[in-house]
C-alpha positions as CSV (number, residue, x, y, z in Angstrom):
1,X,-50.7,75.4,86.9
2,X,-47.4,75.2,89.2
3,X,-45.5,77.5,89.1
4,X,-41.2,75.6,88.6
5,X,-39.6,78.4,91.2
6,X,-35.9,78.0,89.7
7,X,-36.9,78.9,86.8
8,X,-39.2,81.7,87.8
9,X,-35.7,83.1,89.7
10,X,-33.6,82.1,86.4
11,X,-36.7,84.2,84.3
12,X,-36.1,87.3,86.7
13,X,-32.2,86.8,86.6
14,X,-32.8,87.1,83.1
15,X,-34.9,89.8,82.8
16,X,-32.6,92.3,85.0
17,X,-29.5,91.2,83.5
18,X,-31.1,92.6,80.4
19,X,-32.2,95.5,81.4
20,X,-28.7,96.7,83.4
21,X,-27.1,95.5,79.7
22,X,-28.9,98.1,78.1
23,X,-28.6,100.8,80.6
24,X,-25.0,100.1,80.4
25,X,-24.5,100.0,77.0
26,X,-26.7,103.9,76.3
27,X,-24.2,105.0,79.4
28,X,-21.2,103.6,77.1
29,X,-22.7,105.4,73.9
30,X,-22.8,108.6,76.2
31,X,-19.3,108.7,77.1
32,X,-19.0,107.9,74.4
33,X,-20.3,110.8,72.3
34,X,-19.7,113.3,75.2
35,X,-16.0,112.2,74.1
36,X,-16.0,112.7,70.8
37,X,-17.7,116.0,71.1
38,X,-15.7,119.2,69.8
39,X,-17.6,122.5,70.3
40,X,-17.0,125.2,67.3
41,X,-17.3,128.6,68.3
42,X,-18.1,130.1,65.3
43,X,-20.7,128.0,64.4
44,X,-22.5,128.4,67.5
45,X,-22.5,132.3,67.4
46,X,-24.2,131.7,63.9
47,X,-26.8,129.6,65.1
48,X,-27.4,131.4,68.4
49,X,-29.1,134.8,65.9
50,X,-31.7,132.0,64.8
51,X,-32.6,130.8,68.2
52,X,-33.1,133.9,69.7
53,X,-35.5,135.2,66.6
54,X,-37.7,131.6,66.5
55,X,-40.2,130.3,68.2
56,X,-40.4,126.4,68.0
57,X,-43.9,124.4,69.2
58,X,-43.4,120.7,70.6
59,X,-43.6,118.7,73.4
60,X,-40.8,118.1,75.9
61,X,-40.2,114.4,76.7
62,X,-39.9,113.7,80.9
63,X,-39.7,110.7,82.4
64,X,-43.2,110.9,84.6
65,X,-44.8,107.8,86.5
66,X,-46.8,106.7,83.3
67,X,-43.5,106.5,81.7
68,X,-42.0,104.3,84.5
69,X,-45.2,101.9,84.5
70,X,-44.8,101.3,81.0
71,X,-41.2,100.2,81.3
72,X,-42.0,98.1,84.5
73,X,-45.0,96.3,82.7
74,X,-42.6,95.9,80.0
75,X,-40.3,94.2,82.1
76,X,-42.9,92.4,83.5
77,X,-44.1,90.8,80.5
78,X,-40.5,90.0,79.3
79,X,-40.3,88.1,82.0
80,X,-43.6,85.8,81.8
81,X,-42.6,85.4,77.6
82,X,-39.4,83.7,79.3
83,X,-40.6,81.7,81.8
84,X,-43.1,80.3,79.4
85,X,-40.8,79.6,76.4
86,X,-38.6,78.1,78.8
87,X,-41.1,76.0,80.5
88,X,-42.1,75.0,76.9
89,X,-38.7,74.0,76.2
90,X,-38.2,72.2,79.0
91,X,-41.3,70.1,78.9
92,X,-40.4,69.3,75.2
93,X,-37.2,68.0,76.4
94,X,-38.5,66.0,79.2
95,X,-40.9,64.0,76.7
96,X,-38.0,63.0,74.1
């Protein structure tokens, strides 16, 4: 199989463009909320006696090099999914 280079470039074009569209748009929703944000006093004094007396058990989320293979093989394979429908498409076209 031969590989059509524009449209491997077009497929990673594709593929970034994506991915910097959703960075943007959870930056956006963070100014966003950071914006509308209004602090009450009172509420937090309240809420600040329940903290100190419990104990809560979880796990805390970080963003560890497991995490940033998964997102990069993620990538990866929205990128051959492209390329593939694209070269389906285009050889559909080619035979009309």
């Amino acid at each position: 199989m031969r590989l059509n280079k524009p449209l491997v470039l077009e497929s990673i074009i594709v593929s970034l463009l994506l991915t910097v569209g959703i960075i943007c748009w959870q930056v956006i929703q963070g100014m966003i909320l950071t914006y509308q944000y209004k602090p009450d006093i009172v509420a937090s004094y309240t809420s600040m006696e329940k903290l100190q007396s419990k104990v809560v058990f979880g796990t805390v989320f970080r963003a560890d090099l497991t995490f940033m293979l998964l997102i990069g093989a993620g990538l990866f394979l929205f990128t051959c999914l492209y390329y593939r429908v694209r070269s389906r498409m285009k050889q559909r076209k080619a035979r009309l």
